[in-house]
FIFIMAR-709326 format. One record per residue: residue in three letters; x, y, z of N, C-alpha, C in turn. Coordinates in steps of 0.05 Angstrom, whole numbers. Layout:
<nunus>
[ALA, [X, Y, Z], [X, Y, Z], [X, Y, Z]]
...
</nunus>
This chain:
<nunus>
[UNK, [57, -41, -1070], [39, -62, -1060], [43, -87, -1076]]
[UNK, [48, -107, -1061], [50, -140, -1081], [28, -153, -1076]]
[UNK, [13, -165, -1093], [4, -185, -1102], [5, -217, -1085]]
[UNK, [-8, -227, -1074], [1, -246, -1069], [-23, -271, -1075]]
[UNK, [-20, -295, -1076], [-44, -316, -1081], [-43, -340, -1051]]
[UNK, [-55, -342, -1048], [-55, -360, -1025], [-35, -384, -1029]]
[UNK, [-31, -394, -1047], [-5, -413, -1048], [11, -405, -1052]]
[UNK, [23, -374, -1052], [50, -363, -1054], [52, -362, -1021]]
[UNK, [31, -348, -1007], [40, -341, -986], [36, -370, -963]]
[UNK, [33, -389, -978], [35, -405, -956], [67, -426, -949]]
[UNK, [84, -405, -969], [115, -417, -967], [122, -402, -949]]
[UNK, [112, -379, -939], [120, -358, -917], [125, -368, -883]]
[UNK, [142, -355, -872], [153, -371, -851], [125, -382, -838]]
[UNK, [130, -403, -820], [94, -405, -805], [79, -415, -821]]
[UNK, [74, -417, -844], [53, -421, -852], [44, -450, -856]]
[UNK, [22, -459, -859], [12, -493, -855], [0, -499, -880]]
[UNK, [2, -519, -884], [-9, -541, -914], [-44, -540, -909]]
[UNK, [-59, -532, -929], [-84, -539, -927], [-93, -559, -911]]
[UNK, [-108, -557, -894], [-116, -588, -874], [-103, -594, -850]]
[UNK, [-83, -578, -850], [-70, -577, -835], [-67, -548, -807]]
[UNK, [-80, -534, -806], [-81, -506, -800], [-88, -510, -770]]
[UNK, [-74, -505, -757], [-82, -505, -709], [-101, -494, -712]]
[UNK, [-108, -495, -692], [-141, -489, -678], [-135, -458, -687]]
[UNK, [-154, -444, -689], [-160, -413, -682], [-157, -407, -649]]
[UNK, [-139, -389, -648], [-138, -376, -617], [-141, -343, -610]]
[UNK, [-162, -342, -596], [-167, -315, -591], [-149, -317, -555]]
[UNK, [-131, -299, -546], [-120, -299, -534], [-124, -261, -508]]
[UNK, [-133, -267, -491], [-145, -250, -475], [-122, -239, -453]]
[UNK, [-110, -212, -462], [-84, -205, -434], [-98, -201, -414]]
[UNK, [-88, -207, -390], [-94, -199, -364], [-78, -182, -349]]
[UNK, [-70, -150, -355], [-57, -130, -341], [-66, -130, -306]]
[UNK, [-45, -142, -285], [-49, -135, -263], [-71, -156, -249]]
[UNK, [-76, -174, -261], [-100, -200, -247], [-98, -198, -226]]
[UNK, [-98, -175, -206], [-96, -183, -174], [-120, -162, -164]]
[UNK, [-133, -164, -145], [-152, -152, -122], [-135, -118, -124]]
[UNK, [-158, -98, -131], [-152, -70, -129], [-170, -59, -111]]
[UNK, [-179, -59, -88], [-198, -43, -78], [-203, -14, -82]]
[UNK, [-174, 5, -89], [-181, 37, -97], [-188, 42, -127]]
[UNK, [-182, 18, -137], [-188, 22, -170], [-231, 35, -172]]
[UNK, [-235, 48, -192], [-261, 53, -192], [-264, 42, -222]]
[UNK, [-292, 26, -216], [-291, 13, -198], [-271, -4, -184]]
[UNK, [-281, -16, -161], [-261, -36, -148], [-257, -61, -167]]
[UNK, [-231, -76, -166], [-229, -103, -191], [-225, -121, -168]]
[UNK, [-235, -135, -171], [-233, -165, -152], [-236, -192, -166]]
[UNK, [-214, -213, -169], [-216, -233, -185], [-235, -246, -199]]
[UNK, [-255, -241, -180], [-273, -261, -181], [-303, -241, -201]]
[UNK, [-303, -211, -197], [-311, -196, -221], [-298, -201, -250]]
[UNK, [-268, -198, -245], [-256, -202, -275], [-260, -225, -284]]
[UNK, [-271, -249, -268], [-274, -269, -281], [-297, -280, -291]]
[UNK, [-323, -265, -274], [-341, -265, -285], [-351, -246, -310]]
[UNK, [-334, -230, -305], [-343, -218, -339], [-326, -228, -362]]
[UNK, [-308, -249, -359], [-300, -257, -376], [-319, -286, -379]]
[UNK, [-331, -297, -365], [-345, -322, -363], [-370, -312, -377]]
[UNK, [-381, -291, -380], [-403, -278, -395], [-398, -284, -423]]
[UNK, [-372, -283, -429], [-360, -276, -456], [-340, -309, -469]]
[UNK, [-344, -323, -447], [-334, -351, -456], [-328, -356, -484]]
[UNK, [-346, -350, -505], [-347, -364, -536], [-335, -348, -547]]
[UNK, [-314, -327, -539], [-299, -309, -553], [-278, -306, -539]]
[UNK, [-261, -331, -532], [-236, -332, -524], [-235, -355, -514]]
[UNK, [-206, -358, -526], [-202, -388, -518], [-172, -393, -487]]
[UNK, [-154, -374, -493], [-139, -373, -468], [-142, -341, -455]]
[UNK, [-113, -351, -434], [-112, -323, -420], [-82, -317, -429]]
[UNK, [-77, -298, -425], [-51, -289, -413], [-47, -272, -394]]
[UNK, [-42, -277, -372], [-41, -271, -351], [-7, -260, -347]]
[UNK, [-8, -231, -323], [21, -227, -316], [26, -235, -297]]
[UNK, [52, -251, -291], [49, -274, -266], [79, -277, -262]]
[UNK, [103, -281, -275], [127, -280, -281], [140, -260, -288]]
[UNK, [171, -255, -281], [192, -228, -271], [213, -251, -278]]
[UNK, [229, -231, -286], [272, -249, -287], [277, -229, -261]]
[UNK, [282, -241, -243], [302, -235, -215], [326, -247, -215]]
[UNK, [332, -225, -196], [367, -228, -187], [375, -204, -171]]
[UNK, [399, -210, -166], [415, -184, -147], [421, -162, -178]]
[UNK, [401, -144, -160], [395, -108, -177], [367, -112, -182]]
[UNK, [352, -132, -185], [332, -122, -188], [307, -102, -175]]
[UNK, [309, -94, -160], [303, -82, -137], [323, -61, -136]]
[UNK, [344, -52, -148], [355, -24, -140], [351, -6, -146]]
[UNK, [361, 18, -151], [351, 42, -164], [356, 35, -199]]
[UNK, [339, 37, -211], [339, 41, -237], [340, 3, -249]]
[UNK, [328, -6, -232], [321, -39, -235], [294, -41, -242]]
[UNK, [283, -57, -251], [251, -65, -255], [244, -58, -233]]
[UNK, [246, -64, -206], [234, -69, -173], [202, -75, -182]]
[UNK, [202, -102, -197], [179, -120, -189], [182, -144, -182]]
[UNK, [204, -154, -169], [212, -175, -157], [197, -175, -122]]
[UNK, [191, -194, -107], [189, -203, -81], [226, -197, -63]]
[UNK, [222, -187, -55], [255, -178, -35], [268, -207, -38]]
[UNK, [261, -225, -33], [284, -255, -28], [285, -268, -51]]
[UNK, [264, -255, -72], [277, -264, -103], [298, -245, -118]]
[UNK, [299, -218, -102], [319, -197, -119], [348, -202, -114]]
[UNK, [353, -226, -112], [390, -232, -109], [388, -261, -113]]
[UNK, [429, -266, -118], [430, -285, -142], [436, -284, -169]]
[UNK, [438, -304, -182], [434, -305, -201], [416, -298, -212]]
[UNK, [401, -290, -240], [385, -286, -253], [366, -310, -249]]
[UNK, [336, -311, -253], [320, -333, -243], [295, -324, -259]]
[UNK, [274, -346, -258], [250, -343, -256], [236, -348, -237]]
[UNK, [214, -324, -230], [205, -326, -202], [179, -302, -210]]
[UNK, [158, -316, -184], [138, -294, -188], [136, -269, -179]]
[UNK, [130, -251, -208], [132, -221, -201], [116, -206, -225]]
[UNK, [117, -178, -223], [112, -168, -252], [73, -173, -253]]
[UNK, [65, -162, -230], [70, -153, -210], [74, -172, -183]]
[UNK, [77, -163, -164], [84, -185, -146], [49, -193, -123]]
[UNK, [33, -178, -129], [9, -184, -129], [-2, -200, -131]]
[UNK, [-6, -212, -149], [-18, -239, -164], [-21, -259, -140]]
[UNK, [-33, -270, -141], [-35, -296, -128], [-33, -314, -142]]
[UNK, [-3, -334, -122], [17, -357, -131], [-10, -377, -146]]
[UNK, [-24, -383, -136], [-45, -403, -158], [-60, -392, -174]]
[UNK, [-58, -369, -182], [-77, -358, -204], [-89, -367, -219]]
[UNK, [-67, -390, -248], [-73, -403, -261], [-92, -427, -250]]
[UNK, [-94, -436, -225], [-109, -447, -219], [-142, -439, -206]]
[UNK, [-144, -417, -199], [-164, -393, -203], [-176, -385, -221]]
[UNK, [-158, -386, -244], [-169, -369, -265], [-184, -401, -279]]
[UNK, [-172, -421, -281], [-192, -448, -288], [-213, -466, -269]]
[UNK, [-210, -455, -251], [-240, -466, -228], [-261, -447, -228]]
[UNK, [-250, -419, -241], [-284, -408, -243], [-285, -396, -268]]
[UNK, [-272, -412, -293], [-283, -412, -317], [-288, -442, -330]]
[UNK, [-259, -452, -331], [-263, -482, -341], [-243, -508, -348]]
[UNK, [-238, -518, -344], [-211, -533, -347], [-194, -528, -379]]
[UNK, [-217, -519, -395], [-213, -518, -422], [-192, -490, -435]]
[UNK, [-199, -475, -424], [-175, -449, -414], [-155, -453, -417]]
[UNK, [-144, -444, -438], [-108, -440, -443], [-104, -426, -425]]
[UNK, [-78, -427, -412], [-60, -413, -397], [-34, -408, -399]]
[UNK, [-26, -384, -411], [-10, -375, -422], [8, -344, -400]]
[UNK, [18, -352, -381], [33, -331, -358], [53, -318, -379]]
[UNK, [53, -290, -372], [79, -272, -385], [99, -274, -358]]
[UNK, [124, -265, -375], [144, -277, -371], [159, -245, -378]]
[UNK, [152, -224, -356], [162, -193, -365], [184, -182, -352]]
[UNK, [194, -160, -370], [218, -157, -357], [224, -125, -370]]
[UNK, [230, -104, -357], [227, -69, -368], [213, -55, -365]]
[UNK, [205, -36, -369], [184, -18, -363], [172, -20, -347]]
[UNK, [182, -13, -320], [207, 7, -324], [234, -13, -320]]
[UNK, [257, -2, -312], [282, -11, -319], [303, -23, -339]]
[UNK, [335, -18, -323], [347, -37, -350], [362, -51, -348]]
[UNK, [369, -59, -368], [365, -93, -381], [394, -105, -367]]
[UNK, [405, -92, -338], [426, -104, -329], [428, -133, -316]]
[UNK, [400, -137, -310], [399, -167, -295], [383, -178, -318]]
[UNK, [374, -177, -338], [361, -194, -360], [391, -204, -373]]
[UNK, [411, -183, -378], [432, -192, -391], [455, -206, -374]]
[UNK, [444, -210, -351], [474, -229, -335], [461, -256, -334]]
[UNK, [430, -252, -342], [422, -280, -353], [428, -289, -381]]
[UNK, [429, -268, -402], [425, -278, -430], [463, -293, -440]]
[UNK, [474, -279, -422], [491, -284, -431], [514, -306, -403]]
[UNK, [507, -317, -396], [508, -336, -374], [491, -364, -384]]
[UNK, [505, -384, -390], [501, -410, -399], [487, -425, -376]]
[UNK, [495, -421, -354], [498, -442, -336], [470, -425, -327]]
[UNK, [471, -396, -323], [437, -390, -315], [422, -398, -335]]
[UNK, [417, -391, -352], [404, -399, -375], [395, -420, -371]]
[UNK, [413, -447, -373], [402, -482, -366], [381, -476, -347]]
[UNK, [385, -473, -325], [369, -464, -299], [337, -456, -306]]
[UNK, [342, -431, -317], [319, -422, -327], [293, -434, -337]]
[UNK, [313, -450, -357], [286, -461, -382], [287, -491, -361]]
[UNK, [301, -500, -345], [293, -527, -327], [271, -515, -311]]
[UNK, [277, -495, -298], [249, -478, -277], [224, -479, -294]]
[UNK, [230, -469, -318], [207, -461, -336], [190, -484, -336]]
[UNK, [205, -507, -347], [190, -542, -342], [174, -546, -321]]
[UNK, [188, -544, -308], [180, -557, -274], [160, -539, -272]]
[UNK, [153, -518, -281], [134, -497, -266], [111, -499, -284]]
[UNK, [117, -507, -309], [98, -507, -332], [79, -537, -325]]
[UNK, [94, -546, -321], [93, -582, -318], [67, -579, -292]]
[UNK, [81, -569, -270], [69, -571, -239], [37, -548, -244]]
[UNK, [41, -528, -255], [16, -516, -250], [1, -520, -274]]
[UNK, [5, -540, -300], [-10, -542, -322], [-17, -521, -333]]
[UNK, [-2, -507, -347], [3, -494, -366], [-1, -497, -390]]
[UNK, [-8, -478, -408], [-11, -487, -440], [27, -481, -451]]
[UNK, [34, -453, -438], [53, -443, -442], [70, -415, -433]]
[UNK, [77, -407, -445], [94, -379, -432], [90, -360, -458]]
[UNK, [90, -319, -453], [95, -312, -468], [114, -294, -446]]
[UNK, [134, -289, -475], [152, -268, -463], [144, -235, -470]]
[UNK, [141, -217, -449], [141, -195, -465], [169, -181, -443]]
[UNK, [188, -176, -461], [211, -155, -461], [209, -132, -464]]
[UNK, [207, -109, -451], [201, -83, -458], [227, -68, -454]]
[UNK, [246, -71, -457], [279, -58, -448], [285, -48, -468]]
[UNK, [311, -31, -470], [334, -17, -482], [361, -23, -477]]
[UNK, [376, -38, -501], [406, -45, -484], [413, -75, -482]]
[UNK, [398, -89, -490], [393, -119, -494], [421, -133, -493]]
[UNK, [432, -150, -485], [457, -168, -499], [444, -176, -528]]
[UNK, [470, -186, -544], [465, -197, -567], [456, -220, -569]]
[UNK, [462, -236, -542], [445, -267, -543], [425, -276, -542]]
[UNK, [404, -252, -539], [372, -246, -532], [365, -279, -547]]
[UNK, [368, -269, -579], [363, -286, -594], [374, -317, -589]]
[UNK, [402, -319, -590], [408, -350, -576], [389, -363, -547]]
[UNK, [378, -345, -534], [377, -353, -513], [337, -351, -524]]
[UNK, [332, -345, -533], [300, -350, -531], [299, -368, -556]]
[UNK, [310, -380, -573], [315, -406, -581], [320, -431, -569]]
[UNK, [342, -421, -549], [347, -450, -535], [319, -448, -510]]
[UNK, [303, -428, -510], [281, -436, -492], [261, -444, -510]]
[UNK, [259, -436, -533], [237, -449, -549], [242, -477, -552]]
[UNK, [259, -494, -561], [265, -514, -563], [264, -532, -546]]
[UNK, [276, -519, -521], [268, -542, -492], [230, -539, -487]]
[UNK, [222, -523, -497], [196, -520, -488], [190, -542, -505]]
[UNK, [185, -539, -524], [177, -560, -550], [178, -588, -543]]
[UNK, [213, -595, -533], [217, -626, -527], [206, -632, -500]]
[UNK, [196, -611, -487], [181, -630, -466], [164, -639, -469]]
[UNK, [154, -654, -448], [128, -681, -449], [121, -668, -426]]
[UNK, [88, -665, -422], [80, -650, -448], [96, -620, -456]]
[UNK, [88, -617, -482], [92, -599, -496], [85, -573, -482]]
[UNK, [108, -545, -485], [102, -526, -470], [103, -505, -491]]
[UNK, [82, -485, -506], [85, -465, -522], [96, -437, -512]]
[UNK, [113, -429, -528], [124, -395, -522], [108, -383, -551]]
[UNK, [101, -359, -541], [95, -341, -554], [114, -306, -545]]
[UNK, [120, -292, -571], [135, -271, -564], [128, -246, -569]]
[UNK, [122, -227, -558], [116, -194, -562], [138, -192, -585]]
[UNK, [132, -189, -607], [149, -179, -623], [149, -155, -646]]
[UNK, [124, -148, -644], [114, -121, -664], [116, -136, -692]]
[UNK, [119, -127, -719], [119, -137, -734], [142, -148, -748]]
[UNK, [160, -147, -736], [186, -158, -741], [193, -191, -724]]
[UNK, [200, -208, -733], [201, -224, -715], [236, -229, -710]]
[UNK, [242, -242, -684], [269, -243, -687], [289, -253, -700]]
[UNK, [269, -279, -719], [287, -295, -733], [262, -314, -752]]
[UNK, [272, -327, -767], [249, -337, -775], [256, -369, -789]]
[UNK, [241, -390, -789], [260, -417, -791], [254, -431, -766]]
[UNK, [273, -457, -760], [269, -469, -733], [288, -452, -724]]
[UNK, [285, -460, -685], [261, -470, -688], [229, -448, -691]]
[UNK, [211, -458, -694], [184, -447, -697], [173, -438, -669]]
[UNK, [178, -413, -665], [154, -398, -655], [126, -403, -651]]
[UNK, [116, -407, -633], [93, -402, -631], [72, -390, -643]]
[UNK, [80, -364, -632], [59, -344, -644], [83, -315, -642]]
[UNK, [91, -301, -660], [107, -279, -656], [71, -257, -654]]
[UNK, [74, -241, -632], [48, -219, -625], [59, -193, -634]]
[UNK, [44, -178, -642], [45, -150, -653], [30, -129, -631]]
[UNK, [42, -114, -631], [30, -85, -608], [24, -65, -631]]
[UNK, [46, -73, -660], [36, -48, -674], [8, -47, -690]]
[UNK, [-7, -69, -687], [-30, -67, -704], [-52, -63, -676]]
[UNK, [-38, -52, -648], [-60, -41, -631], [-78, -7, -637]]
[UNK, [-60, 3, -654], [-64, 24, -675], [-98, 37, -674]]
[UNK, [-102, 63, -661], [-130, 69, -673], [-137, 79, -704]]
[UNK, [-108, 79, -716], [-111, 86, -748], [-112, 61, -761]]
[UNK, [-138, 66, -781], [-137, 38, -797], [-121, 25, -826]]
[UNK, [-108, 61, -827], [-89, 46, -853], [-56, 39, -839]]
[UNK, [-52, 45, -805], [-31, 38, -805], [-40, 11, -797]]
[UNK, [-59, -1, -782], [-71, -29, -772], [-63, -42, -804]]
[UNK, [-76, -38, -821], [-74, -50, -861], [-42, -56, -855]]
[UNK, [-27, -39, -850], [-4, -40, -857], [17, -58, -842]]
[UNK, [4, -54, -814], [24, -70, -797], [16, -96, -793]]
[UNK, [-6, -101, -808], [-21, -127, -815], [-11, -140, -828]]
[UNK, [-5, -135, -852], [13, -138, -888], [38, -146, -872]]
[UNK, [57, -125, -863], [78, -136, -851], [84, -163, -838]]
[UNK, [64, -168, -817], [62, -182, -796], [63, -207, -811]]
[UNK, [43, -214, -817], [35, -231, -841], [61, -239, -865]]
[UNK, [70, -221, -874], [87, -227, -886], [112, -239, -873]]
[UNK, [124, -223, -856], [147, -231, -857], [145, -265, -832]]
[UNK, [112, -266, -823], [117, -293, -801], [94, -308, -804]]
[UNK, [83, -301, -827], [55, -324, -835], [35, -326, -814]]
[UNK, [32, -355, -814], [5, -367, -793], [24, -355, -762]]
[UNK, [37, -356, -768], [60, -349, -738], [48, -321, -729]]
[UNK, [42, -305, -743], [31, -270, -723], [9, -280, -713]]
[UNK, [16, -269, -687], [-13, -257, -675], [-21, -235, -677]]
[UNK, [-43, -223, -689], [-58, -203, -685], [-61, -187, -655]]
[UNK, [-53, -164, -651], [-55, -152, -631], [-84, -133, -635]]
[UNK, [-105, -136, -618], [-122, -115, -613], [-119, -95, -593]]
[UNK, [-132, -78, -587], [-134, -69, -555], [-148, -40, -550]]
[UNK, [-176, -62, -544], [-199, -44, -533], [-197, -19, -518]]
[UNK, [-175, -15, -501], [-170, -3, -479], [-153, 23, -482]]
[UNK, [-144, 12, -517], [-122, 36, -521], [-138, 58, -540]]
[UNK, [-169, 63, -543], [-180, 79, -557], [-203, 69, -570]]
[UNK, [-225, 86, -559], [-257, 85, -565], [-261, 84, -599]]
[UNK, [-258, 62, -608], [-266, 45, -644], [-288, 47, -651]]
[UNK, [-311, 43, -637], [-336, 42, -642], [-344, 17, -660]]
[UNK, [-367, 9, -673], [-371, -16, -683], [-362, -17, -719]]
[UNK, [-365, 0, -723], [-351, 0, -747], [-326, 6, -748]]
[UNK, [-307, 15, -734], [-281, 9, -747], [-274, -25, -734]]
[UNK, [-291, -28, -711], [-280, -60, -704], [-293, -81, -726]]
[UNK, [-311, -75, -733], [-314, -91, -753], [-302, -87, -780]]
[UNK, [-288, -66, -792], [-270, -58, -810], [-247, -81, -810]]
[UNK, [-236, -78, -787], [-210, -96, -777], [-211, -119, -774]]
[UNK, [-233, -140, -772], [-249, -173, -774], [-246, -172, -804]]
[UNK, [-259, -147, -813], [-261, -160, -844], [-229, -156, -853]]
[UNK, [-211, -143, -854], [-187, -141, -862], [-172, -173, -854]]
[UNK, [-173, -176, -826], [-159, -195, -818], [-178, -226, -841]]
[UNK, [-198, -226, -845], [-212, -239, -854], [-210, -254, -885]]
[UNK, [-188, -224, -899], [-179, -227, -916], [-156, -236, -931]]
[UNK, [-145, -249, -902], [-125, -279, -902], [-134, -296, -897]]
[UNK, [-157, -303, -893], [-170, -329, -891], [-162, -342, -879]]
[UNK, [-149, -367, -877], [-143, -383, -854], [-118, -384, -841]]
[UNK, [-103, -361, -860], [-78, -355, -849], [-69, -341, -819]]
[UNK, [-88, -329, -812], [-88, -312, -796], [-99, -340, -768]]
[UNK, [-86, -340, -745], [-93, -363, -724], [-100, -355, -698]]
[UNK, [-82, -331, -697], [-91, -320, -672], [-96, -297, -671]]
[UNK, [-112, -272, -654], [-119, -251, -645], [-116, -250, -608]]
[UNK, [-99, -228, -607], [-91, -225, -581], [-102, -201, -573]]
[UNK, [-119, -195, -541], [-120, -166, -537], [-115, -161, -507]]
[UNK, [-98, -128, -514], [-104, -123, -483], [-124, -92, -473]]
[UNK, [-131, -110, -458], [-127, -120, -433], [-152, -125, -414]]
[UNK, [-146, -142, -398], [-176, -151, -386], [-188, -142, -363]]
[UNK, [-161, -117, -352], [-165, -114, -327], [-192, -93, -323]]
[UNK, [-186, -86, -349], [-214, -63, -358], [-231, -80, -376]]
[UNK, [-242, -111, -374], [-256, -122, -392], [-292, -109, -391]]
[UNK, [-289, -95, -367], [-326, -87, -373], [-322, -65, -374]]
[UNK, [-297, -48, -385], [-298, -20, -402], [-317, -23, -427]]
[UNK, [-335, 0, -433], [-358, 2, -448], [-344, -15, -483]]
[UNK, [-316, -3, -488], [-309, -4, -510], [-304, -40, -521]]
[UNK, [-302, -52, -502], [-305, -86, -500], [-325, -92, -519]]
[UNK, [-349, -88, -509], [-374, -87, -521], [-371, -95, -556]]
[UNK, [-351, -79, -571], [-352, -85, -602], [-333, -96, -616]]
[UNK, [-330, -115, -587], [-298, -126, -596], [-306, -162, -586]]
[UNK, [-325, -175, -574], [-333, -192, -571], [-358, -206, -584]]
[UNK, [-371, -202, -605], [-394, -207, -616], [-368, -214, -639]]
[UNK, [-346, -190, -649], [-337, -214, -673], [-317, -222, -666]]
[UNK, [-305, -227, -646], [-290, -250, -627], [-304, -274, -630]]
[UNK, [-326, -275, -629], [-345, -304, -622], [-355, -309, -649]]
[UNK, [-353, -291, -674], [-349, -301, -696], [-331, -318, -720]]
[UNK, [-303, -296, -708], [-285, -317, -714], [-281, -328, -715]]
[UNK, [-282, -340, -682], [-276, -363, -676], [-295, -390, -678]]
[UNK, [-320, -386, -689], [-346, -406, -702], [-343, -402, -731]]
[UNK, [-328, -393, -742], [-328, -388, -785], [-317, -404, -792]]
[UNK, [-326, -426, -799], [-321, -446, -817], [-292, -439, -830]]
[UNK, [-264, -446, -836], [-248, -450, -844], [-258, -438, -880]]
[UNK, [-251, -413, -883], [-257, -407, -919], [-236, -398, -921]]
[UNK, [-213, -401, -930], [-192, -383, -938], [-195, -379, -968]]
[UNK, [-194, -353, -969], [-187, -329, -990], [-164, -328, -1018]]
[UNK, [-173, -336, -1038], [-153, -345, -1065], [-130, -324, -1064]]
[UNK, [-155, -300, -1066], [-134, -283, -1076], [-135, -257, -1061]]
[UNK, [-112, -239, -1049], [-108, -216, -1033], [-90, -196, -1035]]
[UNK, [-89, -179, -1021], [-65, -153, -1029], [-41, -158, -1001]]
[UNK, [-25, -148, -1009], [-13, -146, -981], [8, -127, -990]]
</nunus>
């Protein structure tokens, strides 16, 4: 275990100069945002949005699944097949899918019956199921690639967007993964306005330096054990600073109020290092287990800025 002091760890990738520290972001997944009538209960937009409008002061965006990489295979045997039929050929693309459900204005849905103030943050998925044969005739294709992150603009731009996150769930990757979600962070950045990526990355991030990431997200601190949560916390933290997001997720196992408040106070114990908290998922937001996960959501995010001298990691 090392030692660390708050001005050691603030040379760590991500990390910000006193006075300097972004807003706090509690960030809310949205698995499946579309109308289920056989689901029990039934989910209908306009339920998931009112129980998130109950809960306003404990979240600041969404992330919503709204975006698929299409092309010819996507749709074949052993393809994602969450593309729309006239987006599964071609070149590799961005286009809405993942699921193909959604409704094309969502993001504009999801801010007329909460609030203009609402980050909007669409994933950008691609695997589970399938593989990585049409992700990689993009990664490694220049001329798709340009394409891509130009769509990304135009789409970010036209439906007012905060940003994009990518979550990749594959096996088999090209090696350009990395070149190619660089040169999309960077065009995001230089646009006017500014377009943020954030990346599913567990506690490893892919690279670290410019350009700067957003927010690299962790799945492994969704954990119902609390010394591996400690641990993949330390990691997270370490190796990408103010840059991790905290992964929660209500949905993946009944915590009760004391271990969720165990995990506020841990995260608590980076003090202002820590920027964002991500959870999924919302599609089950009036599952009972919600309940002890929004009272210190709405604390966090009202705590006065105290960061912490001294900590373990």
């Amino acid at each position: 275990m090392v030692h660390y002091s708050l001005i050691s760890f603030l040379t760590l990738p991500g990390a910000v100069a006193a006075g300097q520290a972004a807003p706090k972001k509690v960030m809310i997944w949205m698995a499946n945002p579309y109308a289920q009538p056989d689901h029990k209960p039934p989910i209908t937009i306009d339920t998931l949005v009112a129980d998130l409008k109950a809960h306003r002061k404990g979240f600041t965006g969404l992330a919503y699944q709204y975006f698929a990489i299409c092309g010819t295979g996507s749709n074949d045997p052993g393809g994602s097949n969450d593309c729309h039929a006239e987006e599964a050929s071609g070149v590799p693309h961005l286009a809405q899918g993942h699921p193909m459900q959604v409704a094309v204005d969502m993001g504009a849905q999801l801010r007329q019956r909460l609030d203009k103030e609402v980050e909007l943050w669409p994933v950008i998925s691609y695997g589970n199921p399938g593989n990585a044969s049409v992700l990689n005739k993009l990664l490694d294709d220049p001329a798709a690639t340009a394409k891509f992150v130009a769509d990304a603009i135009k789409i970010a731009h036209a439906q007012n967007l905060t940003g994009f996150n990518f979550d990749i769930e594959v096996q088999g990757m090209s090696g350009n993964i990395t070149s190619f979600v660089k040169t999309f962070v960077s065009a995001m950045h230089a646009a006017v306005p500014r377009i943020g990526v954030s990346w599913d990355a567990g506690n490893t991030p892919l690279w670290t330096g410019e350009p700067m990431m957003d927010r690299w997200i962790s799945m492994a601190t969704y954990t119902s054990s609390f010394p591996d949560f400690n641990n993949s916390l330390a990691q997270g933290m370490k190796a990408s600073g103010s840059q991790f997001g905290v992964g929660l997720c209500p949905i993946c196992s009944v915590l009760g109020t004391t271990p969720v408040e165990a995990r506020f106070a841990e995260i608590a114990r980076y003090g202002g290092l820590v920027r964002e908290i991500d959870l999924w998922a919302s599609d089950f937001v009036g599952k009972p287990t919600w309940e002890f996960f929004w009272p210190q959501l709405e604390k966090w995010l009202a705590a006065p800025e105290e960061p912490q001298l001294d900590f373990l990691v």
